[in-house]
C-alpha positions as CSV (number, residue, x, y, z in Angstrom):
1,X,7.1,-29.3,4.2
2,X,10.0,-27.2,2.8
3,X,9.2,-23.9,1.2
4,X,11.7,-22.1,-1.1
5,X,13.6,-19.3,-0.8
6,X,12.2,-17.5,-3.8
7,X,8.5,-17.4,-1.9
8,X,9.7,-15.6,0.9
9,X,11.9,-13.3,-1.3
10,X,8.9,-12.3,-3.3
11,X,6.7,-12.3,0.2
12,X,8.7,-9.4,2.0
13,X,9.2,-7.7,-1.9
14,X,5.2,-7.8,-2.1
15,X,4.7,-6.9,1.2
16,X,7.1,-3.6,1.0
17,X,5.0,-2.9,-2.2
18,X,2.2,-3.3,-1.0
19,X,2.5,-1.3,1.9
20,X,4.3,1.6,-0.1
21,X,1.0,1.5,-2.3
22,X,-1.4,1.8,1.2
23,X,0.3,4.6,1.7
24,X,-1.0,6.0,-1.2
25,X,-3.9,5.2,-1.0
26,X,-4.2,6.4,1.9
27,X,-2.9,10.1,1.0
28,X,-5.2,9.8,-1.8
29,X,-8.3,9.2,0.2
30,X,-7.1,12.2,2.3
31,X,-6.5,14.6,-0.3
32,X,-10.2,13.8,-1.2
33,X,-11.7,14.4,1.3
34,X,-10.0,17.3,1.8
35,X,-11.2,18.8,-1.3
36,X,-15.0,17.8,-0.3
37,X,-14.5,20.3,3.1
38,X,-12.8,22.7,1.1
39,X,-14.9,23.3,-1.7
40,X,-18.6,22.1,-0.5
């Protein structure tokens, strides 16, 4: 079973955006709850 080139191209391109986009979430999710101490 041979897989192509392009797969794994798009594979570590997805998988840099996707972690990129964690990271967001992940400051997001912060900042909220940092507002909820903050202000409650």
């Amino acid at each position: 079973m041979q897989k192509p080139k392009e797969d794994y191209s798009f594979w570590t391109k997805y998988k840099r955006f996707a972690s990129t986009e964690i990271l967001l979430y992940v400051i997001m999710v912060i900042g909220i709850i940092v507002g909820l101490l903050v202000f409650g």
